[in-house]
FIVO-652721 format. One record per residue (C-alpha): residue number from 1; residue in one letter; x, y negated, z negated. Coordinates in steps of 0.5 Angstrom, whole numbers, plus 500, padded with zeros to 3 digits. Layout:
! residues N
<pt NUM, 'A', <X, Y, Z>>
...
END
This chain:
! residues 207
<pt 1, 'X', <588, 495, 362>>
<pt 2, 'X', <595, 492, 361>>
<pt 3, 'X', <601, 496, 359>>
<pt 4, 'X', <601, 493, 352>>
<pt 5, 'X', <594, 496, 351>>
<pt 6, 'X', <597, 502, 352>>
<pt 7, 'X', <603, 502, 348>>
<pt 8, 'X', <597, 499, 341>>
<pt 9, 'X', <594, 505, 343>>
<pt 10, 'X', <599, 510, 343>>
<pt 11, 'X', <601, 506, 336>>
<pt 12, 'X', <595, 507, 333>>
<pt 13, 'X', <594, 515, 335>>
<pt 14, 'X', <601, 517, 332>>
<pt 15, 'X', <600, 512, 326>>
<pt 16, 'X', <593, 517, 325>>
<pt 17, 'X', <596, 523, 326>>
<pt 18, 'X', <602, 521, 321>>
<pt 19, 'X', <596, 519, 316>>
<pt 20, 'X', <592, 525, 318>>
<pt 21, 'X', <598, 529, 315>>
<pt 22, 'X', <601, 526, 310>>
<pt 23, 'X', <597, 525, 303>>
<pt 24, 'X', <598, 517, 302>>
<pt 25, 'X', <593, 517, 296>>
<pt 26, 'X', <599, 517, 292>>
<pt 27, 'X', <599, 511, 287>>
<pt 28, 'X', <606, 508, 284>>
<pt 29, 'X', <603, 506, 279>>
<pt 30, 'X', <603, 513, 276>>
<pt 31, 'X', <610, 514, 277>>
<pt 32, 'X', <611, 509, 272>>
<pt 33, 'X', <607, 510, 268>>
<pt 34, 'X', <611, 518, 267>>
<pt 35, 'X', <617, 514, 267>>
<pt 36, 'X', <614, 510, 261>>
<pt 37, 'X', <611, 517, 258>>
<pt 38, 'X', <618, 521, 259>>
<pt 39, 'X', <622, 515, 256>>
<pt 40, 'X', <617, 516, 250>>
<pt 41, 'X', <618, 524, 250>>
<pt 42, 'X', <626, 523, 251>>
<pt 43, 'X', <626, 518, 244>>
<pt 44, 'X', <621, 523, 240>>
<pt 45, 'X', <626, 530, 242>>
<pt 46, 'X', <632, 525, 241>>
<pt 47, 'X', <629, 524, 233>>
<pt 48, 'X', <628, 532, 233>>
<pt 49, 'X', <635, 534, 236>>
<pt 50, 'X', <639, 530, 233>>
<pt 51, 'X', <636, 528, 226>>
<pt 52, 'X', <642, 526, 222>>
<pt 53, 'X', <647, 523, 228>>
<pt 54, 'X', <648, 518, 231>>
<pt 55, 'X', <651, 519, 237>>
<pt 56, 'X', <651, 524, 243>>
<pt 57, 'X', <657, 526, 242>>
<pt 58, 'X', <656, 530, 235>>
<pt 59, 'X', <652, 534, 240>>
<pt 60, 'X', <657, 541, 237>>
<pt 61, 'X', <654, 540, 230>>
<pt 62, 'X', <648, 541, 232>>
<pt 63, 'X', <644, 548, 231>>
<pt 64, 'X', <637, 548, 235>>
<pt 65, 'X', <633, 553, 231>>
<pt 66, 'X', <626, 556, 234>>
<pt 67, 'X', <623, 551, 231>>
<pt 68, 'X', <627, 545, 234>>
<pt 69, 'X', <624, 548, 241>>
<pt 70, 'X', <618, 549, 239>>
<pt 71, 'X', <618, 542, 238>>
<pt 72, 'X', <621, 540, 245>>
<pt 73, 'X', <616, 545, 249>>
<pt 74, 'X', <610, 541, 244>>
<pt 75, 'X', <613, 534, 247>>
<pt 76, 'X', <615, 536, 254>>
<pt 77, 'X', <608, 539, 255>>
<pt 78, 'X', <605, 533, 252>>
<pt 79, 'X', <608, 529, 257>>
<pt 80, 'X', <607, 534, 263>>
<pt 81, 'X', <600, 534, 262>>
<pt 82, 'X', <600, 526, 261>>
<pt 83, 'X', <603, 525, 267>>
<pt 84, 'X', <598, 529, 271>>
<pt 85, 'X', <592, 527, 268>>
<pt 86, 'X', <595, 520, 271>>
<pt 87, 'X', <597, 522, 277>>
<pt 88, 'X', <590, 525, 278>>
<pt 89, 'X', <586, 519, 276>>
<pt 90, 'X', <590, 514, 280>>
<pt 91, 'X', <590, 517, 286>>
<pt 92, 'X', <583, 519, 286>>
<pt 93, 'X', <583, 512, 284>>
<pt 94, 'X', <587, 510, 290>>
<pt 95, 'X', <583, 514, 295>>
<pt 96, 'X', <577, 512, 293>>
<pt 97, 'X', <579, 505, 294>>
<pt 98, 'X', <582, 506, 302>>
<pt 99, 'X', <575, 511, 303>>
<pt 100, 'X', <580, 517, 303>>
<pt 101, 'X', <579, 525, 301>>
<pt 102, 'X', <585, 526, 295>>
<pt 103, 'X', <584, 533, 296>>
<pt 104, 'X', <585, 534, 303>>
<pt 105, 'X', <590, 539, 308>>
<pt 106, 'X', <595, 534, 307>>
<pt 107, 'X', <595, 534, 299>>
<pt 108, 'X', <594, 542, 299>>
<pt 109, 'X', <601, 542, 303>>
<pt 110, 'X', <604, 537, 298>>
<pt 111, 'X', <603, 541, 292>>
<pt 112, 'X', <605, 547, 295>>
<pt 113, 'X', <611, 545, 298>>
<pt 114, 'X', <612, 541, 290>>
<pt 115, 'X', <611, 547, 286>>
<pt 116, 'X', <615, 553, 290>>
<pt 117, 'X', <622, 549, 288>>
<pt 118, 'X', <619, 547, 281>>
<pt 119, 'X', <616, 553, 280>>
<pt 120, 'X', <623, 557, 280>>
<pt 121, 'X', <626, 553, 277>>
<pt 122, 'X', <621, 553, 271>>
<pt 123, 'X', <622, 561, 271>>
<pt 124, 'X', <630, 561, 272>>
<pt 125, 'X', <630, 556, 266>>
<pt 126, 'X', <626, 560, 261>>
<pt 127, 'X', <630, 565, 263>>
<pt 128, 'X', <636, 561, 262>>
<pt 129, 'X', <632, 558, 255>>
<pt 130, 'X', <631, 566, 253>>
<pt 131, 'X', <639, 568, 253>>
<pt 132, 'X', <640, 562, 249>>
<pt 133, 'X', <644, 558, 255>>
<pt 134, 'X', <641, 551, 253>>
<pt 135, 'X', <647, 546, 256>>
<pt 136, 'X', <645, 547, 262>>
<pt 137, 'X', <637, 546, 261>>
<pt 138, 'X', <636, 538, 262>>
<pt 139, 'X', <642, 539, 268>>
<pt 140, 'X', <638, 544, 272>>
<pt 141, 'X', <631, 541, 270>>
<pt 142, 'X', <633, 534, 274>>
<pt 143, 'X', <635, 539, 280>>
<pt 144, 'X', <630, 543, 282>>
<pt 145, 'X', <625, 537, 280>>
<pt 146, 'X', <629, 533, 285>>
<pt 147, 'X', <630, 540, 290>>
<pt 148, 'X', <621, 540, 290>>
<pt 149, 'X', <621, 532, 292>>
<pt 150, 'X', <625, 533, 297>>
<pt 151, 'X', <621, 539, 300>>
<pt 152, 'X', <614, 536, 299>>
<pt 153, 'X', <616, 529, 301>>
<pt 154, 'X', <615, 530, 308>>
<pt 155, 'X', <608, 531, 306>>
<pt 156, 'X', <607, 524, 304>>
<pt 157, 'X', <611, 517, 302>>
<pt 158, 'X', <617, 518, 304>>
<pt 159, 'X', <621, 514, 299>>
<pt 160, 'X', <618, 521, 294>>
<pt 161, 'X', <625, 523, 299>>
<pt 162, 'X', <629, 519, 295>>
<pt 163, 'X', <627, 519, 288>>
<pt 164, 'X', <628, 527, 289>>
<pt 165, 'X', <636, 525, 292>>
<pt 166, 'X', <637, 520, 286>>
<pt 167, 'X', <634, 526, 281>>
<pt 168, 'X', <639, 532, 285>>
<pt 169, 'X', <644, 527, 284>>
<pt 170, 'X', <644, 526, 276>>
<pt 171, 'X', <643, 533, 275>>
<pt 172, 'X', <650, 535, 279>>
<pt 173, 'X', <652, 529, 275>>
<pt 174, 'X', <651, 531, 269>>
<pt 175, 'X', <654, 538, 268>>
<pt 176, 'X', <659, 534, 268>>
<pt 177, 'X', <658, 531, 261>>
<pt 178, 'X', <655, 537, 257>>
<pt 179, 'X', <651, 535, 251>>
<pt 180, 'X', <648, 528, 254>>
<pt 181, 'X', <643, 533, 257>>
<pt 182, 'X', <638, 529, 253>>
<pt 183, 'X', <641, 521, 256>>
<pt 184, 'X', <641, 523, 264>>
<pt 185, 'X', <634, 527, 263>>
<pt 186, 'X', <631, 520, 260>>
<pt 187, 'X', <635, 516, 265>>
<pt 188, 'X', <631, 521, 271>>
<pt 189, 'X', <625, 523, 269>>
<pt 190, 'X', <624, 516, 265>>
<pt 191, 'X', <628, 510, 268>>
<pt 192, 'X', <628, 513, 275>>
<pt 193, 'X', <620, 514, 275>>
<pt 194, 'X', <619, 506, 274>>
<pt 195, 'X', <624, 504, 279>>
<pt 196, 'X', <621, 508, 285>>
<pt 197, 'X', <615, 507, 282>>
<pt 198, 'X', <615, 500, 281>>
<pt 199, 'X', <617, 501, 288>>
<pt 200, 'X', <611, 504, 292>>
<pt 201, 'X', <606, 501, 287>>
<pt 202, 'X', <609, 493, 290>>
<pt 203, 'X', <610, 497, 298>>
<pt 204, 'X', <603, 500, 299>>
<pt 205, 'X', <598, 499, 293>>
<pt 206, 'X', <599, 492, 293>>
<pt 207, 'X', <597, 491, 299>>
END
């Protein structure tokens, strides 16, 4: 057999143990369409934080009430549910196209590498939220989001690394500029997501 036999080969093992440990069945299409959802939920919060006002800087104007949050939480739970119910379909969508198991040691890591940042960020917000320290919400949502691609992307499509830095970035960013919480968690929950998901959809579902 000839040496370039050998080195095909070795490529072709370590391209299936790469495969075999990282969950591929992740669709592109799904994190645009988020992004598409967020968009729409940012414009709704929008229309109830600020009702009268124009502008984000009339932020300090603003009284958020019990029922302004209950709003928020009803929107935001909205779009959660959306985008996972998204992700699930086309993935498993996805996978059944490339005759791949959507729920696999790879996607069981995935998720569990995701939701132990995003789950104490949910926990340390709420107590955040209860204590009535609201400016640093949308700010800490962007981090810890970002913090739990970075930890599940090695489970996965790299480029999920990126879109987590980009989200880590915004979220430092924007303690800089308290009051336009609502802009940057539009700009990374929902411009964000079509760009990186525009992104992986035309660099591997398009193949």
């Amino acid at each position: 057999m000839e040496p370039n036999n050998y080195l095909q080969d070795i490529k072709d093992i370590k391209q299936m143990m790469s495969q075999s440990s990282r969950f591929i069945s992740l669709s592109g299409l799904s994190g645009v369409l988020a992004g598409i959802y967020c968009l729409i939920g940012a414009f709704l919060a929008y229309r109830i934080i600020y009702p009268n006002t124009i502008y984000f800087k009339d932020y300090k104007l603003i009284i958020i009430n019990s029922s302004t949050i209950y709003n928020l939480f009803s929107i935001a739970a909205l779009v959660i549910l959306l985008s996972i119910a998204t992700v699930i379909y086309l993935s498993t969508k996805k996978a059944n196209k490339i005759n791949a198991s959507v729920w696999n040691s790879a996607s069981k890591r995935l998720i569990i590498n995701f939701m132990i940042p995003l789950a104490t960020g949910g926990f340390f917000i709420l107590f955040l939220i209860e204590k009535e320290i609201l400016s640093l919400t949308a700010p800490l949502m962007l981090i810890f989001y970002g913090l739990a691609c970075v930890n599940a992307s090695k489970y996965t499509l790299g480029d999920i690394r990126y879109l987590g830095i980009t989200m880590i970035l915004l979220g430092l960013l924007s303690t800089w500029f308290i009051g336009y919480g609502l802009l940057f968690w539009a700009l990374g929950f929902g411009v964000c997501h079509i760009i990186y998901g525009g992104i992986m959809h035309f660099k591997y579902d398009s193949k």
